[in-house]
C-alpha positions in Angstrom: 19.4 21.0 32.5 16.3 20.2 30.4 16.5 16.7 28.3 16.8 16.8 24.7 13.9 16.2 22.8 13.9 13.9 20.1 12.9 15.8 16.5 11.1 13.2 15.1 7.4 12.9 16.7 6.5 9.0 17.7 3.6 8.8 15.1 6.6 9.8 12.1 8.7 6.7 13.9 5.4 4.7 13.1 4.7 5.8 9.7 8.4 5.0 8.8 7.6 1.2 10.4 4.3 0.9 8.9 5.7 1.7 5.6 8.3 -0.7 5.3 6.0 -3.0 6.5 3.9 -2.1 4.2 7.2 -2.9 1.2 7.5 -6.5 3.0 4.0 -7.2 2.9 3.8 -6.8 -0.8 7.0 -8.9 -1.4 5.2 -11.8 0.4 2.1 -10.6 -1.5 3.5 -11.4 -4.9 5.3 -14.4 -4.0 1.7 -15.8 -3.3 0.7 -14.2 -6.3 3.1 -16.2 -8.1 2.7 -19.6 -6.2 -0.8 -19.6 -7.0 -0.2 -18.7 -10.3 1.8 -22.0 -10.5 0.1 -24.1 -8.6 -3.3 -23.3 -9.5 -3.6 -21.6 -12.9 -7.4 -22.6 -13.6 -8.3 -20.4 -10.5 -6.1 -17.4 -10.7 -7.4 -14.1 -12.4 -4.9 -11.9 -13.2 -5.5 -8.4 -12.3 -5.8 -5.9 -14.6 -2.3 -3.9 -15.8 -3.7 -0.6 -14.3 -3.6 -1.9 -11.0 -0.6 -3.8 -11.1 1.3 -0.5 -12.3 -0.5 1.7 -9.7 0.3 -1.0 -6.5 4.1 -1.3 -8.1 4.2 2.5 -8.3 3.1 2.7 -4.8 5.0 0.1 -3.3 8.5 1.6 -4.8 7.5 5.2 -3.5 6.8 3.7 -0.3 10.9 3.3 1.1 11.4 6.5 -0.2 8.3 8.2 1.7 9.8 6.4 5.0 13.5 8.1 4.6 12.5 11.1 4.0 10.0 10.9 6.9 12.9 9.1 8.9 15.1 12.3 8.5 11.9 14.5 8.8 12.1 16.3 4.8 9.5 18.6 3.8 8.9 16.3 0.7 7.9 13.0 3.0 4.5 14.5 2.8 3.7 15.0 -0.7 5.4 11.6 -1.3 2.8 9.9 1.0 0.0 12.1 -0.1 0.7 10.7 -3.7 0.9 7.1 -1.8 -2.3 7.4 -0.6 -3.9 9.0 -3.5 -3.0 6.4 -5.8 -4.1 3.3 -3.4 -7.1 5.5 -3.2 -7.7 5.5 -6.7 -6.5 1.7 -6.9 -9.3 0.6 -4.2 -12.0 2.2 -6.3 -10.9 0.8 -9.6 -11.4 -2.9 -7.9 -14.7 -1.8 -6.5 -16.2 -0.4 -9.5 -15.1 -3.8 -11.5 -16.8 -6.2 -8.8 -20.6 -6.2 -9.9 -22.7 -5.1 -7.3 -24.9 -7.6 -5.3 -28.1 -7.1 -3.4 -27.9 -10.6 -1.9 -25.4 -9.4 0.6 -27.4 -6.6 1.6 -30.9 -8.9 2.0 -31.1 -10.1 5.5 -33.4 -13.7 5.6 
């Protein structure tokens, strides 16, 4: 009698951990946000709204991406293609803000 094979690969399992993980990380992100926001308000910058809706968009989508991986739905792969799109499009919003800086690039 042959085994029975699990339907969900390993590297779906993983995805599903790493986006929760992902969820958990940002709760302990913001709650640093907000101490330092307390504690410190002459050195906190506020990011712009943009990004805060994009990461908040992303972060919600993120529990649902990992269900419907969990249970193997066809729609777990749009839902993480849109994940990654928008922290894609997030990542070069804060890089086109930050001015550029040869000093980093010249070697003494």
């Amino acid at each position: 009698m042959v085994p029975n094979k699990s339907a969900r690969p390993a590297y779906a399992t993983a995805i599903c951990f790493y986006e929760i993980v992902v969820v958990l990380l940002a709760l302990l992100g913001r709650s640093f946000d907000h101490w330092l926001r307390t504690t410190h308000p002459s050195r906190y910058h506020a990011a712009p709204l943009a990004q805060i809706v994009a990461s908040t968009v992303s972060y919600a989508l993120a529990p649902f991406a990992a269900i419907l991986l969990w249970q193997m739905r066809p729609l777990a792969a749009p839902l993480l293609a849109v994940r990654a799109a928008i922290s894609l499009l997030s990542y070069l919003g804060i890089l086109i803000r930050q001015p550029f800086s040869h000093a980093a690039l010249v070697r003494e």
